[in-house]
C-alpha positions in Angstrom: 34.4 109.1 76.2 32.5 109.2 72.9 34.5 109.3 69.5 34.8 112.2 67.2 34.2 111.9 64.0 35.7 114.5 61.5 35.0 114.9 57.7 38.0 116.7 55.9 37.6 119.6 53.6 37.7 118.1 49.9 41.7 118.3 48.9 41.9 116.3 45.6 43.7 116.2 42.0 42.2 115.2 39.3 43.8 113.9 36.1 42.9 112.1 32.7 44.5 108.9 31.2 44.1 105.8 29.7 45.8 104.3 32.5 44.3 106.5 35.3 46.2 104.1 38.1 49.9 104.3 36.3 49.6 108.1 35.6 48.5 108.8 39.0 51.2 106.1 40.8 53.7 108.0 38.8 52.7 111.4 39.9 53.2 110.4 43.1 56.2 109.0 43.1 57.4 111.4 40.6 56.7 114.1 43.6 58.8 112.1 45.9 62.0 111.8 43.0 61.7 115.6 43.0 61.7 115.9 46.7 64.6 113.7 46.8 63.1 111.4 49.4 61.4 107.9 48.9 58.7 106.4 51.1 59.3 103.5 53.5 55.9 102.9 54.0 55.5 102.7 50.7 57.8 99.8 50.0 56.7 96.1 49.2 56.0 94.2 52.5 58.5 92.8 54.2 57.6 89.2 56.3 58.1 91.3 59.8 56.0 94.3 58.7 52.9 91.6 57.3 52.8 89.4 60.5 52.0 92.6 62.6 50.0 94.2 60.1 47.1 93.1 61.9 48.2 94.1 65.4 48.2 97.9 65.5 47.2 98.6 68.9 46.3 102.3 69.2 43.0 103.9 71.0 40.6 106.7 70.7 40.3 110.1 73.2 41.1 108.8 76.1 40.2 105.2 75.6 42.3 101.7 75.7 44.6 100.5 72.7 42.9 97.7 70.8 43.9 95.2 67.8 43.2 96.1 64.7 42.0 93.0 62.7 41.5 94.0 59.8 41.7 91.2 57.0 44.1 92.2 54.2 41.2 92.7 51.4 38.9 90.5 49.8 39.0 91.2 46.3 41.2 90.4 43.9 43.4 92.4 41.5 41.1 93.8 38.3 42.7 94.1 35.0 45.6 97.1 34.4 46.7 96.5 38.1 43.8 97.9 39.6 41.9 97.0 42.7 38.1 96.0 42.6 36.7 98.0 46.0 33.3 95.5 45.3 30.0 95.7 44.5 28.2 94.7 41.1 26.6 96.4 38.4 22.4 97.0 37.9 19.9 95.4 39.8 18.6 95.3 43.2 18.1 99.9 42.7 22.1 99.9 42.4 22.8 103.3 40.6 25.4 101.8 37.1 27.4 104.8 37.8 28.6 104.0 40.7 29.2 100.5 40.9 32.4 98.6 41.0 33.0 98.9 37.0 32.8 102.2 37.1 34.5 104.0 40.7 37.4 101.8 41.8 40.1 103.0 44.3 43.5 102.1 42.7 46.9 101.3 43.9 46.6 98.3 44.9 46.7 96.5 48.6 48.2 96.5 52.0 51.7 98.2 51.8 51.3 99.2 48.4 48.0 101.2 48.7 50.1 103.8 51.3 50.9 106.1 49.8 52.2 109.4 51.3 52.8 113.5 50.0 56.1 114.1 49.7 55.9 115.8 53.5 54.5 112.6 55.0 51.7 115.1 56.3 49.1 113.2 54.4 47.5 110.0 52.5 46.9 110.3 49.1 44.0 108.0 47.4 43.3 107.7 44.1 40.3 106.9 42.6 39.5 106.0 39.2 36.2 106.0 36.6 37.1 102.7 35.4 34.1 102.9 33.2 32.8 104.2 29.7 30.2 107.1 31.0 30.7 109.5 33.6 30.3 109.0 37.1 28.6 111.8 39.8 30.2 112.8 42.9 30.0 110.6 46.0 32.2 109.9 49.7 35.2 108.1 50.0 35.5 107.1 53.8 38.7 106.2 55.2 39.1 104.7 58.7 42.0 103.8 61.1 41.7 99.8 62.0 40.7 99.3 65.4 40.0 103.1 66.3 37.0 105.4 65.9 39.0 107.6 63.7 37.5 108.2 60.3 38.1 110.8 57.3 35.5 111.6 54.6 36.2 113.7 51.2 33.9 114.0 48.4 34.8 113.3 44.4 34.3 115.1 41.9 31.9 114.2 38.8 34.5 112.1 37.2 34.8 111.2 32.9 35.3 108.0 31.8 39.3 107.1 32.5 39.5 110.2 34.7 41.3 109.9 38.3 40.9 112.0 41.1 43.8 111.5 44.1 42.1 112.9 47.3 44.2 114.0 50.2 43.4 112.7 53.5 45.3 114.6 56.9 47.3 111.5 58.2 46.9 112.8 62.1 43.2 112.0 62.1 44.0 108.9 61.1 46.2 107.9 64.1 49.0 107.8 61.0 52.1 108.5 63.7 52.1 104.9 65.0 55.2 103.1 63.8 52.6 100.7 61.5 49.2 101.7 60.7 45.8 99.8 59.4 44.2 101.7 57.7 40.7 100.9 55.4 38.8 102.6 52.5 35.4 102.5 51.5 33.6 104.3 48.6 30.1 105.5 48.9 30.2 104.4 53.0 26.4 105.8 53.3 25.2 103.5 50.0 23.8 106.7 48.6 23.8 104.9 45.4 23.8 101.5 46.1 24.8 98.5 48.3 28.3 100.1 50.0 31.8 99.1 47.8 33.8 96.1 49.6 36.2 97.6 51.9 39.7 97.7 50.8 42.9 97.8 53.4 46.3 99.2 53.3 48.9 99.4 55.9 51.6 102.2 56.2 54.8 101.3 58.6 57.0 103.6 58.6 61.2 104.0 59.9 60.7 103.4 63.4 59.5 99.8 62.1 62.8 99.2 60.4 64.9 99.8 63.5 62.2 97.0 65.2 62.8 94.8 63.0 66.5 95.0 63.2 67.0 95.5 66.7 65.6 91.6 67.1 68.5 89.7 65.6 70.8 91.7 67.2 69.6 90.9 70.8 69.4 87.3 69.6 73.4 87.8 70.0 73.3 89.1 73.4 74.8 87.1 76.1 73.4 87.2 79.1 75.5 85.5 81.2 79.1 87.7 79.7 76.8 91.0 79.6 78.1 91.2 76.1 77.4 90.7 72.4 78.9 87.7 71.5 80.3 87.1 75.2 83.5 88.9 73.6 82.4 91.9 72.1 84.5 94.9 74.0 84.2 98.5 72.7 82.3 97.2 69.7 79.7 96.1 72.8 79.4 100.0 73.8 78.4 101.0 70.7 75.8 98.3 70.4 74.6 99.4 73.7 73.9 102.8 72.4 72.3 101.6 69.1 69.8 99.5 71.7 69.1 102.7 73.8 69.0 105.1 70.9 66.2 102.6 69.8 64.4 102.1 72.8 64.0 105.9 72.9 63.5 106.7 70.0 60.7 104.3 69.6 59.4 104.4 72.6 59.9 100.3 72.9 60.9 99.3 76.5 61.6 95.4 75.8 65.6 95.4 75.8 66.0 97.4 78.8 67.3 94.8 80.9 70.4 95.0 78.7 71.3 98.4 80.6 71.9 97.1 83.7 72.8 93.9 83.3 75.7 95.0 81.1 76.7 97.1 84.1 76.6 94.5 86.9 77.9 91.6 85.1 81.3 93.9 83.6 81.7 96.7 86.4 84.4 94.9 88.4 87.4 97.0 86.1 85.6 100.0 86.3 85.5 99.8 82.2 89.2 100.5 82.0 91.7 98.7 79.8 94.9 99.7 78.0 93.3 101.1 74.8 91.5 105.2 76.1 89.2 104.5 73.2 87.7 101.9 74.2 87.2 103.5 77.4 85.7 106.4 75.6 83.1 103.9 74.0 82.1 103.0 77.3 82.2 106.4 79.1 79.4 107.5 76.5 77.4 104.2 76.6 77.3 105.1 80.5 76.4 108.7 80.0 73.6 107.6 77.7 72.4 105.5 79.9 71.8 107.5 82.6 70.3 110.0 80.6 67.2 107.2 79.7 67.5 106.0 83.5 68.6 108.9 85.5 70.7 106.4 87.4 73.5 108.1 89.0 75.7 104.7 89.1 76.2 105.2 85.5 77.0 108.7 85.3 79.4 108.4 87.9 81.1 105.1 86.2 81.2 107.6 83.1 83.6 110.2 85.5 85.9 107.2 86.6 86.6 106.4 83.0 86.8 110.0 82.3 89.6 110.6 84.9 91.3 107.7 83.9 91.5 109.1 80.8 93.0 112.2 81.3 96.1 110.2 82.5 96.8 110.0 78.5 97.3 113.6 77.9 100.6 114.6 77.5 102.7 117.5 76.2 104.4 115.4 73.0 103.0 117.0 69.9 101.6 119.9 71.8 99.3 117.8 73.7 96.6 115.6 73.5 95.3 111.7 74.4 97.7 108.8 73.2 95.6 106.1 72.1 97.0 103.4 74.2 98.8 103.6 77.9 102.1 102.3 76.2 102.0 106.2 75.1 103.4 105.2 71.9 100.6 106.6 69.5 98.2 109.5 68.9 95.4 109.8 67.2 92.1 110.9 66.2 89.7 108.7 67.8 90.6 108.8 71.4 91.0 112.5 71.4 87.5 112.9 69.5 86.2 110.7 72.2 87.4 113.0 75.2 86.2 115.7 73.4 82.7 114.7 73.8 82.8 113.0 77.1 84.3 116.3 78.4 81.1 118.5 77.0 78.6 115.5 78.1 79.7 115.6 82.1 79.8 119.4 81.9 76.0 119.8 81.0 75.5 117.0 83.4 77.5 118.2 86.2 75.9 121.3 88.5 79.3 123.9 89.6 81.7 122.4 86.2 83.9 124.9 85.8 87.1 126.6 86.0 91.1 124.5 85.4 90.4 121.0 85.7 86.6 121.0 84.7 85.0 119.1 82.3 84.4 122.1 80.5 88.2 122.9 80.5 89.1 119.5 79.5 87.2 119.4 76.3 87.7 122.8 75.5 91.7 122.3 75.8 90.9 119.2 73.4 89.4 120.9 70.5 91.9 123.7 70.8 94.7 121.2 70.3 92.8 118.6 67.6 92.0 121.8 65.5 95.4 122.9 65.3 97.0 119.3 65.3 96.6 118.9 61.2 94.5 115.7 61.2 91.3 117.9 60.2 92.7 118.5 56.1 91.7 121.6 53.9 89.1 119.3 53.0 88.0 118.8 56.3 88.5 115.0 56.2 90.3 113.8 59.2 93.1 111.4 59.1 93.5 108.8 61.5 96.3 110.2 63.3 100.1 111.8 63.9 103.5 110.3 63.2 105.3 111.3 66.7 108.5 111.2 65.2 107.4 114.7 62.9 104.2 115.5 64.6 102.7 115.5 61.3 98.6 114.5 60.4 99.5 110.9 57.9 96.5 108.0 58.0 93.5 107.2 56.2 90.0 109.0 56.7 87.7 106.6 58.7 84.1 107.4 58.7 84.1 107.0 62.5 86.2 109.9 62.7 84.3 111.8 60.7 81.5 111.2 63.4 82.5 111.0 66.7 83.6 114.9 66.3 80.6 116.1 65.0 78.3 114.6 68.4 81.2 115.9 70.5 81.0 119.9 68.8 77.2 119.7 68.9 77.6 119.7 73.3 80.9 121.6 73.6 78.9 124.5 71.1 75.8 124.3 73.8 78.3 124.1 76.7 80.0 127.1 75.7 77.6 129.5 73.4 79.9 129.1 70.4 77.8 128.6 67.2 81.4 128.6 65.7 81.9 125.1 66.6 78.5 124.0 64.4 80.3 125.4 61.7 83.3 123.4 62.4 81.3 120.3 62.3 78.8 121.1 59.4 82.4 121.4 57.5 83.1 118.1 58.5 80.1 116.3 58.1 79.5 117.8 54.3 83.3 116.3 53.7 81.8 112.5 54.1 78.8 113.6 52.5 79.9 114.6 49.3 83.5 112.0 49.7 82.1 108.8 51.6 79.6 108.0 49.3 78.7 105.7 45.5 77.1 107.4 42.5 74.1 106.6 43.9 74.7 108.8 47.6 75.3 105.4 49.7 77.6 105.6 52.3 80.6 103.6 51.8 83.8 102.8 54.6 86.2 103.1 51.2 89.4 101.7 53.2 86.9 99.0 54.7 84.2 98.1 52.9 86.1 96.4 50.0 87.4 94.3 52.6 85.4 92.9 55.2 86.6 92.9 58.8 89.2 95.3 58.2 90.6 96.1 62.0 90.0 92.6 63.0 85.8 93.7 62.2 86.7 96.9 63.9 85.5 98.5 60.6 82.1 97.0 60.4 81.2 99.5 63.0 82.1 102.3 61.5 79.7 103.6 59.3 77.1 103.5 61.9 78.7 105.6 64.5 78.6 108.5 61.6 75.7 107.6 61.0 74.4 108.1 64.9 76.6 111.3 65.3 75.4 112.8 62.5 71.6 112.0 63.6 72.9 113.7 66.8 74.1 116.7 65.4 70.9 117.5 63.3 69.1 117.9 66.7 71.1 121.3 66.9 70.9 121.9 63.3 68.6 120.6 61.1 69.8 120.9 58.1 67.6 119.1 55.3 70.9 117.4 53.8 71.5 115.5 56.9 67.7 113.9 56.8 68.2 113.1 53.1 71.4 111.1 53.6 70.2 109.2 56.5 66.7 108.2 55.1 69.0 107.5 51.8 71.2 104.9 54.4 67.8 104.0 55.7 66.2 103.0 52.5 69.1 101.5 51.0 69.8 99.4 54.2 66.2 97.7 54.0 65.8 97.4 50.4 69.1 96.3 49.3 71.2 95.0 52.3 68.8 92.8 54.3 68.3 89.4 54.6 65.0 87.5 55.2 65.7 87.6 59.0 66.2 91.1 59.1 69.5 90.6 59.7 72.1 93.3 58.3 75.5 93.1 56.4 78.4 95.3 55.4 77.8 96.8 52.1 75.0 99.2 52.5 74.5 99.5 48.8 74.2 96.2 48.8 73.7 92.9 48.3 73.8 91.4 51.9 76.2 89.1 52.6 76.8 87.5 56.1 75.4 88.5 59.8 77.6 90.2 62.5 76.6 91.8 65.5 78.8 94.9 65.0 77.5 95.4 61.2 73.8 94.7 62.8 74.3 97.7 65.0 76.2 99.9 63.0 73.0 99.4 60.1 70.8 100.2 63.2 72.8 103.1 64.6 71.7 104.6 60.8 68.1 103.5 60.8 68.1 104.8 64.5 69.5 108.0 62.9 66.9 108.2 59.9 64.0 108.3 62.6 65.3 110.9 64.4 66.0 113.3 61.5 62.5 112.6 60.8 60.2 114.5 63.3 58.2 111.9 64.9 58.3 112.1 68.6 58.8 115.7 69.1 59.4 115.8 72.7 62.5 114.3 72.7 64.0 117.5 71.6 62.3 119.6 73.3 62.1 120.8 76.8 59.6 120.6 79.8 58.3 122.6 82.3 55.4 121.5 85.0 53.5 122.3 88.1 55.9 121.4 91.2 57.3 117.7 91.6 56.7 115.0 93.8 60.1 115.6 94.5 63.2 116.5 93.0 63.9 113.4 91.1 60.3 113.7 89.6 60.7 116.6 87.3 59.1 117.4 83.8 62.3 116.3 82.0 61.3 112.7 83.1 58.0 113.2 80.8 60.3 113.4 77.3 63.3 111.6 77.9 62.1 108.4 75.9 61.8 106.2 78.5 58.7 104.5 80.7 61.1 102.3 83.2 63.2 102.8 85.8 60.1 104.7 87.1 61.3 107.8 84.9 58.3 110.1 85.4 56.9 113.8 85.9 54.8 114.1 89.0 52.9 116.9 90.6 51.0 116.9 93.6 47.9 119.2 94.2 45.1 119.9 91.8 45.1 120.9 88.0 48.4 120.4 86.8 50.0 121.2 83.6 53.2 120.5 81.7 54.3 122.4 78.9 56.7 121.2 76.1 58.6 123.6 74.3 59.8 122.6 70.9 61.9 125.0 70.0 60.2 126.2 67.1 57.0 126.2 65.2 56.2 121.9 64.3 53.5 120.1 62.3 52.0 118.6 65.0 49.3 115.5 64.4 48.8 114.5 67.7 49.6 112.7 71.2 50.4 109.4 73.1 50.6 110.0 76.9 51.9 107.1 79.5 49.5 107.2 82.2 50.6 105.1 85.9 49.9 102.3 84.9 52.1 102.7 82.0 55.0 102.6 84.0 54.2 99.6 86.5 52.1 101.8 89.3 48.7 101.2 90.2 46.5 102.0 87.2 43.7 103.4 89.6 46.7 106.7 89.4 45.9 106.8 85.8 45.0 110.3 84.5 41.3 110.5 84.4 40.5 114.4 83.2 42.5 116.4 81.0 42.7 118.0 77.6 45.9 119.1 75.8 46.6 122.4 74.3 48.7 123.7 71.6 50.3 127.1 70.8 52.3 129.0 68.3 53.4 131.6 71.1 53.5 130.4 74.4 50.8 132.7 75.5 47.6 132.1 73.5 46.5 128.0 73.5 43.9 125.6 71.8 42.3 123.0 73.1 43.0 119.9 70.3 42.2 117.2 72.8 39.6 116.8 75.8 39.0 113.2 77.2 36.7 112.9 80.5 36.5 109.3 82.6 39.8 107.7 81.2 41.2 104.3 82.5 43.5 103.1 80.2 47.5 103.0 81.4 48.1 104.4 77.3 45.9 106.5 75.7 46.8 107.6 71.6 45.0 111.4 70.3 45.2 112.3 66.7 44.5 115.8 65.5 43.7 117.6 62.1 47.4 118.7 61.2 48.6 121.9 63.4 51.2 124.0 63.3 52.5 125.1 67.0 55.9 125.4 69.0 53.7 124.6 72.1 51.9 121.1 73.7 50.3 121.6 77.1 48.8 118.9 78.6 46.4 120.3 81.3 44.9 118.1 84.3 41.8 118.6 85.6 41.0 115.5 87.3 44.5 113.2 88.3 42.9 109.8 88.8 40.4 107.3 89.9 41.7 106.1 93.1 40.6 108.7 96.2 43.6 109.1 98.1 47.4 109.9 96.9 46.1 112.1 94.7 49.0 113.6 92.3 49.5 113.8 88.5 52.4 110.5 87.5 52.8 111.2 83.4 56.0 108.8 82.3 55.9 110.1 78.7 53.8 113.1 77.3 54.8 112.2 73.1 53.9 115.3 70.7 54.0 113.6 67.4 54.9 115.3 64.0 53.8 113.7 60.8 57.4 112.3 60.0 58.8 115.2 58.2 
């Protein structure tokens, strides 16, 4: 499998200044203000990012991951804030133009040399004629750490004080990794002398905030209680879901055993209490769950709470769930909770319909909560009804703001009624523009002010908007929901965070003491933040394939997030293929596919020919990627930037070992560039 090597077309700005490195570090970032985003990546190194800085494991076409190693740079910073790239001038045939006085890239090192266009789609470097006479064209060469991949643009002729910033197409870089190595050398081919000193830079980007924060909260995890905290009850749900959400969504298998041992060691009461909400927490912990495991045990645990439920629907009020089985209170919560378990078991349950279904359930609920005044003019929602008049009175939780908005996103593809992502647009723009500081943080007004409010039931909060609203986005993406939760995202890691990665209550900031439940809810909105960001495609998609192994070895298995549990696609016979649809047309920068061995299985199974295709249409395809001989159990593919609606992955060859032949792909990942 020999590397490819690519040179870019030249893409470069060029600007004048006395200060070439501030002007051109404000240009950048001043495209960012205007885009309304800020960079993650682009943020000072925090302690977890630096120790695995040097530890990016990534691999060419078709070959195995390796660790990078780079060092973090070797020379220091020159005057004005610049960085020496090396070299030294005259002597030895060494052209003056071009040595270190004179052509400097500038910006810095490690975390603060990445930075990124304001679509993420690329990496801008500047450099800078740091001399007093004008400098020819030459190569700038920038290479991933530990990969083959490499990008080369050409400057311009550049005056003294002038800066060019030359754009470099992040997917040939490998740039969709969740922290990237990533080193620059000007003049690589020492056309004009002995070759600069290399300089490095590192680029992490959201998914390596929800890494870092989903440590300290399984430090809290009790294994022997199943729980968070051995007492942590509905709050424990939810931090269940924030630990799937991130295992998916990153693609990081190490807390799965949480899944299951939750379930064993807490099963014996079938989840039930005397509160239906905190049933509801569990019924969608359980349904989530099964969708990363496709382990019927936990959708079917999810129907017993369901039914259990509906024993709290009554006629008072004109129907609806009473929060508790003392039947002595209604409100939002519980009801917004049935809502969404309803639509979930329908689209999971073959034959739902007609009186009694799922499908009737939850649509019977939102007829009843929509009419029931707790959803204002405003489209706030109060907490819940005084029974004595029937009438809407509480205060607006940001929980309830949520829960509704995951729970209309189903019921609206259960039932073909785009009304319903009206409805929850409505709702969600009401926190939006009502939940939030001057500076667009999100803040739990009857909470936040004081911590623990609900006995810490509060602390939670914020994050299940957070998750919902992440959830909703999937069906409609609408730009204002990625701003906010990259806005939660960035001001969770800059301003709330301690030096243990540990989160606290107050968003905005400053961080003040560790819980699990404000761990998880801060991680339910970094969790959020990555998926409004585009990275791994496929888990919004959907997959076709050549015929399974068997019916429980579909193409769905191939995109649902999840290598374990032996969640795979496989196809027997000869040259295979499996086909994500994305929906729509996607900047695509390239692939990571989990081979056999990926998943546990003998890695003589591996995939050993194929090449993947893209397509805007469905009909006409490219070939991006063709690897021949492959071994390794992961194998990473960047491409030149792409637009397409279309990944097919195409085997020609299923694997090594000469007997059991069949294609076994646990995760075909079609990156985007992050925006």
């Amino acid at each position: 499998m020999g590397s490819r090597f690519r040179r870019d077309p030249t893409s470069l700005r060029v600007m004048r200044s006395a200060s070439a490195y501030g002007f051109a570090a404000a240009l950048v970032w001043f495209e960012l203000a205007a885009a309304g985003l800020s960079l993650p990546g682009c943020a000072t190194a925090s302690s977890s990012t630096a120790a695995s800085a040097g530890a990016l494991g990534v691999g060419g076409v078709g070959g195995a991951g390796q660790a990078g190693g780079a060092s973090s740079g070797s020379a220091g910073l020159a005057a004005g804030g610049t960085q020496s790239v090396g070299g030294s001038a005259g002597g030895g045939g060494v052209d003056p133009l071009f040595d270190a006085t004179h052509l400097n890239v500038t910006g810095g090192t490690g975390a603060a040399l990445c930075q990124l266009s304001p679509d993420w789609r690329h990496l801008l470097v500047t450099v800078t004629n740091q001399g007093t006479t004008k400098t020819g064209a030459t190569t700038v060469r920038v290479f991933t750490d530990g990969t083959s991949y490499e990008s080369r643009i050409d400057t311009p002729a550049l005056d003294a004080g002038q800066s060019a910033t030359l754009t470099f197409d992040r997917g040939l870089l490998v740039g969709f990794t969740k922290t990237w190595n990533f080193s620059i050398v000007v003049d690589p081919d020492a056309v004009h002398g002995p070759v600069h000193a290399t300089q490095t830079g590192v680029c992490s980007d959201l998914r390596s905030r929800s890494e870092a924060g989903m440590a300290p909260l399984n430090a809290r995890y009790d294994i022997a209680s199943g729980l968070w905290d051995k007492t942590a009850w509905w709050t424990g749900a939810n931090m269940l879901e924030a630990s799937i959400d991130y295992m998916r969504e990153t693609g990081d298998p190490a807390y799965v055993s949480l899944i299951d041992n939750s379930f064993t060691k807490n099963q014996s009461g079938n989840f039930l209490n005397d509160y239906y909400d905190d049933e509801g927490w569990w019924a969608l912990a359980w349904i989530k769950a099964y969708d990363f495991s496709h382990q019927q045990k936990y959708l079917d645990m999810a129907k017993t709470i369901f039914q259990d439920m509906t024993a709290g629907w009554s006629s008072e009020c004109g129907g609806g769930l009473y929060w508790r089985k003392e039947r002595d209170v209604k409100n939002a919560i519980p009801n917004e909770l049935f809502l969404t378990i309803g639509a979930r078991l329908h689209q999971r349950t073959m034959g739902d319909s007609g009186a009694g279904s799922f499908l009737d359930w939850a649509t019977r609920e939102w007829a009843w909560f929509k009419g029931s005044g707790m959803i204002g003019a405003d489209h706030q929602i109060v907490d819940g009804l005084d029974l004595k008049t029937c009438k809407a009175s509480g205060p607006a939780y940001s929980y309830n703001q949520g829960v509704i908005l995951g729970g209309l996103a189903d019921l609206s593809q259960a039932s073909a009624d785009a009304t319903l992502l009206d409805a929850a647009d409505d709702i969600a723009h009401a926190a939006l523009s009502k939940m939030v500081d001057k500076n667009g943080v999100f803040i739990e007004a009857v909470c936040d002010p004081k911590p623990g409010c609900g006995n810490g039931d509060g602390e939670q909060f914020k994050g299940i908007f957070a998750r919902n609203l992440g959830y909703l986005y999937t069906v409609r993406a609408k730009p204002e929901y990625q701003a906010f939760l990259i806005a939660q995202s960035n001001s969770i890691w800059n301003a709330d965070r301690s030096a243990k990665n540990e989160f606290g209550l107050l968003w905005e900031g400053p961080f003040d003491t560790p819980t699990s439940s404000r761990q998880s809810s801060a991680l339910d909105a970094l969790n959020g933040a990555i998926v409004t960001a585009n990275m791994n495609l496929s888990l919004h998609g959907t997959a076709t394939g050549s015929a399974p192994c068997n019916s429980s070895q579909g193409a769905a298995n191939a995109i649902d997030g999840s290598s374990s549990f032996g969640s795979k696609w496989c196809a027997g016979g000869s040259d295979q293929t499996l086909t994500v649809d994305l929906g729509v047309s996607r900047y695509l920068v390239g692939f990571r596919l989990r081979h056999a061995g990926a998943g546990g299985e003998d890695p003589t199974w591996d995939t050993r020919d194929f090449e993947i295709l893209t397509s805007k249409d469905g009909t006409s395809y490219t070939e991006v990627v063709k690897v021949t001989g492959n071994t390794a159990d992961v194998t990473t593919h960047p491409i030149p930037g792409t637009d397409a609606r279309f990944a097919r992955l195409h085997i020609t060859k299923e694997q090594t070992a000469p007997t059991v032949l069949a294609a076994r792909i646990y995760e075909f990942e079609v990156f985007g560039a992050g925006l």
